[in-house]
C-alpha positions in Angstrom: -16.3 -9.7 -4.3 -12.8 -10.3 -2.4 -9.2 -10.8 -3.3 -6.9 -12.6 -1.1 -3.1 -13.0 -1.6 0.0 -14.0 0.2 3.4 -13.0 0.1 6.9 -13.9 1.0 9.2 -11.7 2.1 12.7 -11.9 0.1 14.9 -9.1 2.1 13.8 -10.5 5.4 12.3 -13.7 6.9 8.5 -12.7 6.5 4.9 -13.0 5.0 2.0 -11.1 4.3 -1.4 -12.0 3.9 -3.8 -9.1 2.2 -7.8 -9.1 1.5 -9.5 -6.9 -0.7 -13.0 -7.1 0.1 -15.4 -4.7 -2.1 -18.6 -3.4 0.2 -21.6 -1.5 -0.3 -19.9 2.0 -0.8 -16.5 1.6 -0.6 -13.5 -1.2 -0.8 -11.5 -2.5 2.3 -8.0 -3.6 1.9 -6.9 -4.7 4.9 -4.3 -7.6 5.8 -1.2 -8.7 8.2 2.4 -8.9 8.2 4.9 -10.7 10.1 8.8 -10.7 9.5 12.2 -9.7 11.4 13.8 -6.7 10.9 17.3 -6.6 12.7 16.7 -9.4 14.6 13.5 -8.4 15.9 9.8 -10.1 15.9 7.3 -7.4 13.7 4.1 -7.9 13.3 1.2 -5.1 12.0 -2.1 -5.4 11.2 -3.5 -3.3 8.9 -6.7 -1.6 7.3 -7.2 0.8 4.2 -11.1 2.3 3.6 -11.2 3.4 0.2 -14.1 5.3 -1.6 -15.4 3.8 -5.2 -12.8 5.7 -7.1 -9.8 4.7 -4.6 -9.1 7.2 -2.8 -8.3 6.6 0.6 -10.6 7.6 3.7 -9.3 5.7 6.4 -6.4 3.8 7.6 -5.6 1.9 10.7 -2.0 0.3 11.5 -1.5 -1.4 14.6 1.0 -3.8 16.1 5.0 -4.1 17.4 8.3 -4.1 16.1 10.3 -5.6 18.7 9.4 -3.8 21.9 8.1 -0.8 20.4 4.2 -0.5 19.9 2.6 0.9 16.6 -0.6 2.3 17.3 -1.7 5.1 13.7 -5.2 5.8 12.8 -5.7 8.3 9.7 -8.6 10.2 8.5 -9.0 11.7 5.3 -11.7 14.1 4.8 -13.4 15.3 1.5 -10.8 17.9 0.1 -8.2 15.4 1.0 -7.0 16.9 4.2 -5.3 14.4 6.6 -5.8 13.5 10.0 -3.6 11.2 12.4 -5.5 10.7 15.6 -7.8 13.2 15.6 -4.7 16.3 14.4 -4.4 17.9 11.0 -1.4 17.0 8.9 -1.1 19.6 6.1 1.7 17.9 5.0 0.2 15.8 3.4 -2.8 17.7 1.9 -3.7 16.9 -1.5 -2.6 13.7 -0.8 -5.0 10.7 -2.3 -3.3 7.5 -1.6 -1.7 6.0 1.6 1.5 3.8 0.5 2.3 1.4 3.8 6.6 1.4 3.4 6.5 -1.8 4.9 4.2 -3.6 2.6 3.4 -4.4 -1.3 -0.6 -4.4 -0.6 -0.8 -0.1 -0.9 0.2 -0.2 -4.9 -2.7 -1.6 -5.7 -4.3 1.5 -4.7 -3.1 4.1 -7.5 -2.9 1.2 -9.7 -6.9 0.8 -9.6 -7.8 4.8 -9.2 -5.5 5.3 -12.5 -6.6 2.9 -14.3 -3.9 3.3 -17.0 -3.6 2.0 -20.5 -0.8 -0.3 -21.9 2.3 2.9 -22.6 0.5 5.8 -20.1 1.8 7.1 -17.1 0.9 8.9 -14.0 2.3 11.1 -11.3 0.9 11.1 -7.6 2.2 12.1 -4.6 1.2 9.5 -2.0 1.1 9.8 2.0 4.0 7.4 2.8 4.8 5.9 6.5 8.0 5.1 6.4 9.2 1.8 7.8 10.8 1.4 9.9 10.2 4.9 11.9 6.6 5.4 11.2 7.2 9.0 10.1 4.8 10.1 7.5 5.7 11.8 4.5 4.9 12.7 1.3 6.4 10.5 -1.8 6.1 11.3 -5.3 5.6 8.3 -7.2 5.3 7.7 -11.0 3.5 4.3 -12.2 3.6 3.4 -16.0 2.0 0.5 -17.6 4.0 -1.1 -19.9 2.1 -4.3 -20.6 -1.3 -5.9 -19.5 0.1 -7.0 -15.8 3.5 -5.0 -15.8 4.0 -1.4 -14.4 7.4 0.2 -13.8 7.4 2.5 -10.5 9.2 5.1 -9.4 9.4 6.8 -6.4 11.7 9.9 -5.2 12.2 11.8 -8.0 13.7 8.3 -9.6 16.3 7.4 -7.5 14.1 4.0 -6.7 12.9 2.2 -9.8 11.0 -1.4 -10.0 9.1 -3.1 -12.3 5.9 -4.5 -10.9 3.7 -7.6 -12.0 0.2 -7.6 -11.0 -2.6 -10.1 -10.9 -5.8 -9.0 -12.1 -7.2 -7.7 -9.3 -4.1 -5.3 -9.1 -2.1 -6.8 -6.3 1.6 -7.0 -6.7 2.9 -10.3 -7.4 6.3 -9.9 -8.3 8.1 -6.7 -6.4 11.9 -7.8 -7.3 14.2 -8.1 -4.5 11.5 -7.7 -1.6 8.0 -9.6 -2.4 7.0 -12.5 -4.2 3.5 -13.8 -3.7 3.0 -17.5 -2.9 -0.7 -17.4 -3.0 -3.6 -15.7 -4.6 -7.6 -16.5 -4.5 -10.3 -14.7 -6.2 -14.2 -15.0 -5.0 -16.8 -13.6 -7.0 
C-alpha cells in the first residue's frame, strides 16, 4: 500500500511531494520540499520510520537553505528516548511523534496513532524542528476531530489554532494559509 500527495505552498513560492509507503513491520513517510524562504533556494529531503502503531523510530532530514547545509538524523529507541546523531536528547523524552515545522506531511502521524472519533480529542507533546533554525523542541499539540475529514489543531498552549482537512489516508489537504494539496494518489 502507498500514498502519494503533493502540495503547494501558499506563504511562500513552494511544493512538496510526500509518499507513505506501508512495509513489512513498519510505515515510511518520506518526501521532498522545495520553496524560498527570504529570497533563498530550500530544498530538504526527508524520511520518517514509523512502527505499526505510529510512533516514530527514525527520521532523516537532509538538504540546504540557501548556503547553509541541513544534515539531522534521529533515533528513537524503545522507551522513547531520543537520539540526534548518535547523542541523547532528554528533552525530548517521552516524546512519540516528530512534527517537521517546515512541512504538512508530520500531522498525519498523531492523526493515525490516535485514531480519534468524530467530537474526541487528544494531547501530545511532539518533537518539533523548528524551521527555519533547525532547533528541536518539544511542542504540545492538541488534535480534535470534528467531522469525518476535519480536525482542528492546536499547538503552544493555543496560541496557534487551524482547522485541518484530511484525505483518507490522513494527509493534510487543506492547512489554511500555508498548504493546499494539488495532487493525491492511492495504490492498493
Amino acid at each position: 500500500m502507498s500514498d502519494s500527495i503533493i502540495w503547494r505552498k501558499l506563504e511562500h513560492p513552494g511544493h512538496e511531494v510526500a509518499n507513505l509507503t506501508q512495509k513489512e513491520k513498519s510505515w515510511e513517510l518520506s518526501g521532498t520540499a522545495i520553496f524560498s524562504y527570504e529570497g533563498s533556494p530550500c530544498r530538504i529531503d526527508y524520511s520518517v520510520i514509523c512502527d505499526f502503531s505510529w510512533s516514530t523510530k527514525l527520521v532523516n532530514v537532509h538538504g540546504t537553505m540557501g548556503t547553509q547545509k541541513v544534515a539531522i538524523d534521529l533515533e528513537v529507541d524503545a522507551d522513547n528516548r531520543w537520539f540526534l546523531n548518535g547523542t541523547a536528547l532528554p528533552i525530548l523524552s517521552g516524546c512519540i511523534d516528530i512534527d517537521l515545522g517546515f512541512s504538512p506531511s508530520t500531522n498525519l502521524l498523531p492523526i493515525r496513532r490516535l485514531a480519534l472519533g468524530i467530537g474526541q480529542k487528544s494531547e501530545v507533546n511532539a518533537a518539533w524542528l523548528h524551521f527555519p533554525s533547525f532547533e528541536l523542541k518539544v511542542l504540545p499539540q492538541t488534535y480534535r476531530r470534528d467531522a469525518e475529514r476535519v480536525y482542528q489543531y492546536e499547538s503552544a498552549g493555543g496560541s496557534f489554532v487551524s482547522t485541518l482537512e484530511v484525505n483518507d489516508a490522513g494527509f493534510v489537504t487543506d492547512y489554511p494559509g500555508l498548504w493546499q494539496a494539488e495532487s493525491e494518489k492511492n495504490t492498493p
